[in-house]
C-alpha atoms as one frame of an Amber mdcrd trajectory, in Angstrom:
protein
 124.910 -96.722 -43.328 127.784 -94.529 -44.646 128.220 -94.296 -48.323 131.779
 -96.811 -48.359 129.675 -99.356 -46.523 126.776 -98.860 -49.328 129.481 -99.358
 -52.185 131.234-102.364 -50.406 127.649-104.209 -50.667 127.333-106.728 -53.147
 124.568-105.661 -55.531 120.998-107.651 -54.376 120.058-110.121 -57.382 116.913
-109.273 -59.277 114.855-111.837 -61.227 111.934-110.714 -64.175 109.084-111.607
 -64.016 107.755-111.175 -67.326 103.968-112.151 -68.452 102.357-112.148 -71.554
  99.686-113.635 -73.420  99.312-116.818 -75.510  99.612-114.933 -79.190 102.632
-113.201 -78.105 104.382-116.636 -76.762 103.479-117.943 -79.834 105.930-115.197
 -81.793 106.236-114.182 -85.467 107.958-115.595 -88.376 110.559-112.969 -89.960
 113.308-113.602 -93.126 114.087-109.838 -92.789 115.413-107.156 -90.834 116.484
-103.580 -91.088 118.601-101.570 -88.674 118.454 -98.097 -88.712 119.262 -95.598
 -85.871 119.045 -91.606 -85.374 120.489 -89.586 -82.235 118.729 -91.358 -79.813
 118.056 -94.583 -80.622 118.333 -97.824 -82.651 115.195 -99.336 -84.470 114.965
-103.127 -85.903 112.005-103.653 -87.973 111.287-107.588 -88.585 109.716-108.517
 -91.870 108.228-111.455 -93.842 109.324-111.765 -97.147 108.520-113.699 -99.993
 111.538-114.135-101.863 110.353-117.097-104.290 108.669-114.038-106.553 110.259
-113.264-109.293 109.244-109.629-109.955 111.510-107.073-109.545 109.340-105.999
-106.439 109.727-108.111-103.642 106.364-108.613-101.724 106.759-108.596 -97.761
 104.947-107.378 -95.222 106.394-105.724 -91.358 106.072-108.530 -88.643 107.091
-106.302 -85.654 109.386-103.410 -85.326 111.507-102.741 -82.193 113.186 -99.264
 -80.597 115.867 -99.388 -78.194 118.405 -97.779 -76.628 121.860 -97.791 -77.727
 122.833 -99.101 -73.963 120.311-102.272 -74.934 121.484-102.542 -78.366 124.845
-103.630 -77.412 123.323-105.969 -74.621 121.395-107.084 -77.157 124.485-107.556
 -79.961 126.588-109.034 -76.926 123.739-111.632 -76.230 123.238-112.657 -80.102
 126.937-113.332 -80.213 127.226-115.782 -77.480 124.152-117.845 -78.655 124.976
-117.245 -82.118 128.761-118.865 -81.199 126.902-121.473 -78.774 124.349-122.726
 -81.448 127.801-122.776 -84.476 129.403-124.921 -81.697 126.459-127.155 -81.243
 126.417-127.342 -85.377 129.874-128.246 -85.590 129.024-130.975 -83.175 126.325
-132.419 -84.875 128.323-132.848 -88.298 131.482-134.577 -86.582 131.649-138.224
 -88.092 131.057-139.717 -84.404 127.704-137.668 -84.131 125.847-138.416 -87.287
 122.662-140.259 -87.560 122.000-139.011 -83.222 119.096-137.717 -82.506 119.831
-133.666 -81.962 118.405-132.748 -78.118 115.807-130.193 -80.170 113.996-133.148
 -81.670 114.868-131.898 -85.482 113.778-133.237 -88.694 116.231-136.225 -89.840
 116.289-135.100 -93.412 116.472-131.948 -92.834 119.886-132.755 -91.776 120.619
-134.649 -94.545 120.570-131.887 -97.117 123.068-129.781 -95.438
């Protein structure tokens, strides 16, 4: 096969398939993040935080802390966007006058709607 012939291909499609185990699926709770970044990389660091205390230090504690590459960080800010403009859409939805008092497809909490 000749290298134009290689090119004119359309690229195969891959699918992941990712595994892991039951305490991973079941994910972490975070109210906090911090970005930072050197040379090389970018690093998001997830924490808990309680901010009902009323000290001037805030207790918290790291949940999980993630490197990537800046290739994947924009992937990753891309992919935020679109769900982050997908879920605002599916708000703005929800609070139209012809929606309220439905059922929302995620099977949310009634009054937690109410005290928006």
């Amino acid at each position: 096969m000749s290298e134009s012939e290689w090119n004119e291909e359309e690229p195969r499609e891959r699918h992941l398939n990712i595994h892991f185990t039951p305490e991973i699926m079941a994910g972490v709770y975070a109210n906090f993040a911090n970005v930072s970044h050197s040379d090389y990389e970018f690093t998001i660091t997830f924490a808990r935080v309680d901010h009902e205390v009323e000290e001037d230090e805030v207790p918290g504690v790291v949940v999980s802390r993630v490197n990537l590459s800046p290739r994947f960080m924009q992937e990753l800010i891309e992919a935020m966007g679109d769900n982050y403009s997908k879920w605002r859409t599916r708000e703005g939805i929800k609070n139209l006058p012809e929606f309220e008092g439905q059922d929302d497809d995620y099977g949310g909490d009634d009054e937690a709607d109410d005290e928006r």
